[in-house]
C-alpha positions in Angstrom: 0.0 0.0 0.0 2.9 2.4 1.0 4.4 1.5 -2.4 1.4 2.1 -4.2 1.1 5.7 -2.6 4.5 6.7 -3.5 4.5 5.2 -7.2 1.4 7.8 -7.4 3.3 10.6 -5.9 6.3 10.0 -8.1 3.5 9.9 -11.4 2.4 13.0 -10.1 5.7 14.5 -10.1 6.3 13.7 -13.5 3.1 15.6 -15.1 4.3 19.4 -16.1 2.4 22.3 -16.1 -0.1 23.1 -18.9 1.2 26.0 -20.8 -2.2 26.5 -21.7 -3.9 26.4 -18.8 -4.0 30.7 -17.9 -6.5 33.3 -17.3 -8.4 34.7 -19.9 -8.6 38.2 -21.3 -11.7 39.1 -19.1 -10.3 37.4 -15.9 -7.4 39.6 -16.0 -9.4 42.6 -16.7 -11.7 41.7 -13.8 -8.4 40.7 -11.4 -7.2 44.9 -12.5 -10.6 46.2 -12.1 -10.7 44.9 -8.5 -6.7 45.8 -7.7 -7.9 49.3 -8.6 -10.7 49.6 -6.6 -8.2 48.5 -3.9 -6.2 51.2 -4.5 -8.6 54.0 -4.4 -9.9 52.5 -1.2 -6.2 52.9 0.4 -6.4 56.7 -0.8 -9.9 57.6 -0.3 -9.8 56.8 3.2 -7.0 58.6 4.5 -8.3 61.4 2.5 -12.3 61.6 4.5 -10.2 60.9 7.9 -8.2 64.2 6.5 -11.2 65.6 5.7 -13.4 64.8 8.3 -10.4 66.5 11.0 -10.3 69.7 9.1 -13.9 69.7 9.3 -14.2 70.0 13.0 -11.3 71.5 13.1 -13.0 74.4 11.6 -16.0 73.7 13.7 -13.9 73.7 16.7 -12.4 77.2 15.9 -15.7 78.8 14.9 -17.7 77.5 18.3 -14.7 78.7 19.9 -14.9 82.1 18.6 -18.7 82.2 19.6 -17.7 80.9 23.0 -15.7 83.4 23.1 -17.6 86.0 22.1 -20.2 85.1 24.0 -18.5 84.7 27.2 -14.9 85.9 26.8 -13.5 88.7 26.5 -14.9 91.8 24.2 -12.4 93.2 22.0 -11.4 96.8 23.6 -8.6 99.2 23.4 -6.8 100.0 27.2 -6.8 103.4 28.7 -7.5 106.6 27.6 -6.2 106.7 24.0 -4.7 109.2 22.2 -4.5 112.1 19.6 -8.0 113.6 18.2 -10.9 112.1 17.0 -14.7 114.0 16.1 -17.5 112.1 16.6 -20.7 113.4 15.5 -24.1 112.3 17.0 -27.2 112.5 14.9 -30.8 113.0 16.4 -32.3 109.9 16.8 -28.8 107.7 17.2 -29.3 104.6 19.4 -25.9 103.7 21.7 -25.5 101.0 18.7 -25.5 103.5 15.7 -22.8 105.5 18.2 -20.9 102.8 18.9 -20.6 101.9 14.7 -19.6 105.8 14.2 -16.8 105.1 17.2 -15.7 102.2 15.3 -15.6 103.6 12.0 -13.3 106.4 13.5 -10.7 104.0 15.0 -12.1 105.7 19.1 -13.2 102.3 20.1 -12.4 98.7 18.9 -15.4 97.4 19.0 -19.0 98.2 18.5 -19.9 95.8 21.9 -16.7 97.7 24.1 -18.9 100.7 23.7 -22.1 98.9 23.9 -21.0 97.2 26.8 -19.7 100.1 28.9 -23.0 101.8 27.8 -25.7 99.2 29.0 -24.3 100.0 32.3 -24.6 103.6 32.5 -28.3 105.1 31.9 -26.7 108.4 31.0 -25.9 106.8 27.9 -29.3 107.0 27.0 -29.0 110.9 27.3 -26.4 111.8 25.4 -27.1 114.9 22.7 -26.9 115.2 19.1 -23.9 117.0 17.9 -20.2 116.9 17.6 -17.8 115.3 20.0 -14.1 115.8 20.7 -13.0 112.1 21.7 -9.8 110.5 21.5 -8.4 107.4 18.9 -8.1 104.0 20.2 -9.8 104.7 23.7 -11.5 101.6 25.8 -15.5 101.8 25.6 -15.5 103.0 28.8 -13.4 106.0 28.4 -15.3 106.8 25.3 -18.4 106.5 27.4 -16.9 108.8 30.0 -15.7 111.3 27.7 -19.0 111.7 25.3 -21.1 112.4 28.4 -18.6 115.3 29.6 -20.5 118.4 28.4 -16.6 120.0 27.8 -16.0 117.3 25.2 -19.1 118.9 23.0 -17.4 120.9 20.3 -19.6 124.1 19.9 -19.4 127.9 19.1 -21.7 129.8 21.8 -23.4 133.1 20.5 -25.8 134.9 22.5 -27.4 137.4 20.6 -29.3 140.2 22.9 -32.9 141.8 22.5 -33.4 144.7 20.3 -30.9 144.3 17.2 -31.9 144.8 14.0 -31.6 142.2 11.6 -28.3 144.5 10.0 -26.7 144.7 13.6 -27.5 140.5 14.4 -25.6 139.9 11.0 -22.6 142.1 11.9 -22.4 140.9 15.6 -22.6 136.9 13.7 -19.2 138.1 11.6 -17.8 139.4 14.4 -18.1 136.7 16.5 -18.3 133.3 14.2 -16.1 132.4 11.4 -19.1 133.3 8.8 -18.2 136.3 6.6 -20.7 139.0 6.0 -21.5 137.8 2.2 -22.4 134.6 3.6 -24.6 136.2 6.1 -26.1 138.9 3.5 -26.8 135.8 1.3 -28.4 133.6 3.7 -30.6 136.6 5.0 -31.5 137.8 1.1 -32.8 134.0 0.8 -35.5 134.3 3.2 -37.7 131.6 1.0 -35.6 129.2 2.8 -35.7 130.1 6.3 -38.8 129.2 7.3 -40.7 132.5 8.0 -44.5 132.6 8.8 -46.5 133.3 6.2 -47.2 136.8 7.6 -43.8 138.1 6.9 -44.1 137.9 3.6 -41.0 137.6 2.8 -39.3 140.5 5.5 -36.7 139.0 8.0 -36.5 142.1 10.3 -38.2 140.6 13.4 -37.7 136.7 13.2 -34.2 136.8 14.1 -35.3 135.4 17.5 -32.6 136.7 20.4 -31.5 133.7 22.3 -28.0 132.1 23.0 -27.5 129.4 20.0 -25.1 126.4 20.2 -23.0 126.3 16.9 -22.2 123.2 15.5 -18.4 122.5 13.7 -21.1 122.2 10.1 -23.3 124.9 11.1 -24.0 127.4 7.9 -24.8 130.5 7.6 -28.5 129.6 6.1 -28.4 127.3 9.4 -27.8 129.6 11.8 -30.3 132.2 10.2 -33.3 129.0 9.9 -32.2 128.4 13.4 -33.2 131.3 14.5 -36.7 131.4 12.8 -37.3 128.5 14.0 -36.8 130.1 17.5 -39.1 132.7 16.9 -41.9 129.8 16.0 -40.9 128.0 19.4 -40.6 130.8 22.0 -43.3 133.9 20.3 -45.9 131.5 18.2 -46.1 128.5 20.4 -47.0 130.7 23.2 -50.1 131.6 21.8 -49.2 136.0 22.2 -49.4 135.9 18.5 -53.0 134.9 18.5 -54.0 137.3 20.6 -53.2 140.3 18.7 -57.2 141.0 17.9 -57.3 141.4 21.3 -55.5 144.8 20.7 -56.7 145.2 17.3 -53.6 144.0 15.5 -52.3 141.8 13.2 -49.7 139.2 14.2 -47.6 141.3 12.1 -48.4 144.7 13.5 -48.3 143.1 17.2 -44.7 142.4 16.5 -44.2 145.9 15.0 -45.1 147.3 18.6 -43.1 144.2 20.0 -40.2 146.3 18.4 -40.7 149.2 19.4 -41.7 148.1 23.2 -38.4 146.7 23.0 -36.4 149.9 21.9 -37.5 151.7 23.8 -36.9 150.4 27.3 -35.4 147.4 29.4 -37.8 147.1 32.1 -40.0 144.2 32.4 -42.9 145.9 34.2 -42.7 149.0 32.1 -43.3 147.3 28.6 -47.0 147.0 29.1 -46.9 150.7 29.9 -45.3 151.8 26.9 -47.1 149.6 24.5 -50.7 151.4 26.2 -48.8 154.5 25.3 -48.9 153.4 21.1 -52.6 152.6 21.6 -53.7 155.4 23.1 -51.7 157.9 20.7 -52.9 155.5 17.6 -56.6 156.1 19.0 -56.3 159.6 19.2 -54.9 159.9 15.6 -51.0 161.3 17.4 -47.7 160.8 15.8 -46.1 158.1 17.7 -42.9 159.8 18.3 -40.6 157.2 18.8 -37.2 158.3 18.2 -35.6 154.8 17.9 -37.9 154.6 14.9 -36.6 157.6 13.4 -33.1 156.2 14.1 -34.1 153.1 12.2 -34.9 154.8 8.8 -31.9 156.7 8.8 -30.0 153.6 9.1 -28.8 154.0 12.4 -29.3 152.0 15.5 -28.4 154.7 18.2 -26.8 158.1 18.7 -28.4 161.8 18.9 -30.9 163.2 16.6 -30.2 166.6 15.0 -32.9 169.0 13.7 -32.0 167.7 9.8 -32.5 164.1 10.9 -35.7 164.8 12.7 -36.7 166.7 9.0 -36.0 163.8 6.6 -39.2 162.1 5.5 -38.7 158.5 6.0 -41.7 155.7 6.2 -40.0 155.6 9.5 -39.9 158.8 10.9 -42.9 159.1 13.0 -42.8 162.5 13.8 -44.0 163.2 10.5 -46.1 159.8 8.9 -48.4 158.6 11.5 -49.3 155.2 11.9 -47.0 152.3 12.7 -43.5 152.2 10.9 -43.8 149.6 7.7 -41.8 146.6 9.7 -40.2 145.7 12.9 -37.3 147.5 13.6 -35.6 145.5 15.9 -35.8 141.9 16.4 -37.6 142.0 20.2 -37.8 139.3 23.0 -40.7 137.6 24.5 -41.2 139.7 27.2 -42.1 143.1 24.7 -44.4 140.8 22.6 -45.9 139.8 25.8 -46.3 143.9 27.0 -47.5 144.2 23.5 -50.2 141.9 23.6 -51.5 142.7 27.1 -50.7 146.5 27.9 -51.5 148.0 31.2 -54.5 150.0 31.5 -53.8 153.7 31.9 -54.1 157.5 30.2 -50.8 157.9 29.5 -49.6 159.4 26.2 -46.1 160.4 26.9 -43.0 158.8 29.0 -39.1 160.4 29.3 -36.6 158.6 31.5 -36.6 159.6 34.4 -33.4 161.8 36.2 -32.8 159.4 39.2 -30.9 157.4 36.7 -32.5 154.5 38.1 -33.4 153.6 34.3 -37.3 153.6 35.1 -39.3 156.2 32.9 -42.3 158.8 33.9 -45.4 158.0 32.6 -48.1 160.8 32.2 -50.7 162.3 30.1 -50.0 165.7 30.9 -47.6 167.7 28.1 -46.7 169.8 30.8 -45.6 166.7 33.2 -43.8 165.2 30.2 -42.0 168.6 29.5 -40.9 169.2 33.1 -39.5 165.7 33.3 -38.1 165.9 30.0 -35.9 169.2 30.8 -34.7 167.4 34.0 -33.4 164.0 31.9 -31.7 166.6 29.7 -30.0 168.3 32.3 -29.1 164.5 33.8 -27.6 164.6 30.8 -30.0 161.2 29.7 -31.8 162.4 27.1 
């Protein structure tokens, strides 16, 4: 049996390979079809793994940032910064729309420093339109600090006083803004776009209210000038003297005629209402008014003496010869005259002189001898 086994093994042995026998055309193409496959597999994996890493890498970083902007630190300038910067607030700007404009010039480093420093401070909610002299690169909270300082607002104060005329507000303006008087003279000539009442019709002397104004760095001339109108509307209109002018018989246009001339003629609250019952009373009883800073006005002057040749020249103004009330204001007067215009103390009186004391009060009477008597006594005083 062993024999047998062997003799088999050693006829096995002697059988060669079939030269033949080899895979066909498709096999191989199958065999290279599946060895590529293979190969992309080897590639393809590493390259998802790659992928898939970057992937929450990025994820990583971009929660990170929201983490961190969320609950980290806000990004902010230190300290009190440097140099100049002008920040302008407009009306209606939220602490956001200030904190973008602080942003956009380089004061903070962020829109939430500010915001943040804000939200922590009610003032904030307080703070005025106009223009700001902050700092670059300043922490929120410094910029907060600074914006609510009133000395940080950059402004041009001009008070203008009762009783100019609208040539004498222009020249005080020049002299004490950086506006020229051909600005001025133009803005004034425009008076379609200042915003007068309709009873001006078109005449500025009057409407230039006196008041103190705030200039802004871009104020204009035209600005300034609207401005003012516009505090004529607010202080004389909205307080309802103009609507009583038929109480006296007046127009709103003639009440602020006598306004005018209230105001010229003296500086004493309780004596306005006086004077003004001093134009009724000679406008019933058909008298020349007699008002010399009228006659002042038409000659184009403001103040000084009157000679005999100015008192002879025949202007609408001079009320010594045209009665009636001059043609317009001629002066631009305070609340307090239209207010003594509109409700005028009861009395006789047709005349009034300053009186000698120099205590700057006047004496009222309806006698021409009284006036006369206290008239040569304020000339002596050396008054009149």
């Amino acid at each position: 049996m062993a024999r047998d086994h062997a003799m088999a093994r050693d006829e096995m042995d002697l059988f060669e390979a079939d030269p033949w026998d080899r895979p066909s055309r498709s096999d191989r193409r199958q065999e290279e079809r599946q060895r590529r496959k293979r190969r992309r597999r080897r590639l393809v994996v590493p390259l998802v793994a790659m992928l898939l890493i970057a992937g929450l890498g990025a994820a990583a970083l971009v929660g990170g940032r929201s983490l961190t902007s969320r609950f980290g630190s806000v990004p902010d300038y230190a300290g009190q910064g440097t140099g100049e910067a002008l920040v302008t607030v407009n009306p209606g700007d939220t602490a956001s729309d200030i904190a973008a404009t602080m942003v956009a010039g380089g004061v903070v480093k962020s829109e939430k420093a500010f915001a943040e420093a804000a939200k922590d401070d009610p003032r904030s909610v307080g703070i005025q339109p106009g223009t700001y002299k902050l700092r670059k690169e300043m922490s929120g909270a410094s910029a907060l600090a600074l914006i609510l300082d009133p000395a940080a607002r950059v402004l041009n104060r001009l008070t203008v006083p009762e009783g100019l005329s609208v040539k004498d507000t222009l020249a005080l303006i020049a002299a004490k803004t950086e506006f020229t008087p051909a600005q001025l003279a133009a803005a004034a000539k425009d008076t379609k776009s200042l915003g007068l009442p309709d009873y001006a019709k078109g005449r500025l002397e009057g409407f230039l209210f006196p008041e103190t104004y705030d200039l802004e760095p871009d104020t204009t001339a035209a600005g300034l000038l609207a401005a003012m109108v516009g505090t004529y509307k607010a202080k004389v209109e909205a307080s309802g003297v103009i609507e009583r002018a038929a109480e006296v018989n007046l127009t709103p246009y003639e009440l602020l005629i006598v306004a005018s001339l209230v105001e010229k003629e003296t500086q004493r609250d309780d004596e306005r209402g006086k004077v003004a019952r001093v134009i009724y009373n000679r406008l019933a009883q058909d008298f020349y008014l007699g008002v010399d800073a009228a006659v002042l006005y038409g000659l184009g002057r403001s103040k000084g003496g009157l000679t005999k040749s100015d008192l002879e020249k025949r202007t609408p103004y001079n009320n010594r010869l045209v009665k009636g009330l001059p043609p317009t204001p001629i002066a631009n007067p305070g609340l307090a005259s239209f207010q003594g215009a509109a409700e005028p103390e009861s009395g006789p009186w047709l005349y009034y002189v300053l009186n000698s004391d120099k205590s700057g009060r006047h004496v009222f009477t309806e006698s021409a001898e009284e006036f006369n008597v206290a008239k040569a006594k304020c000339q002596a005083a050396g008054l009149c």
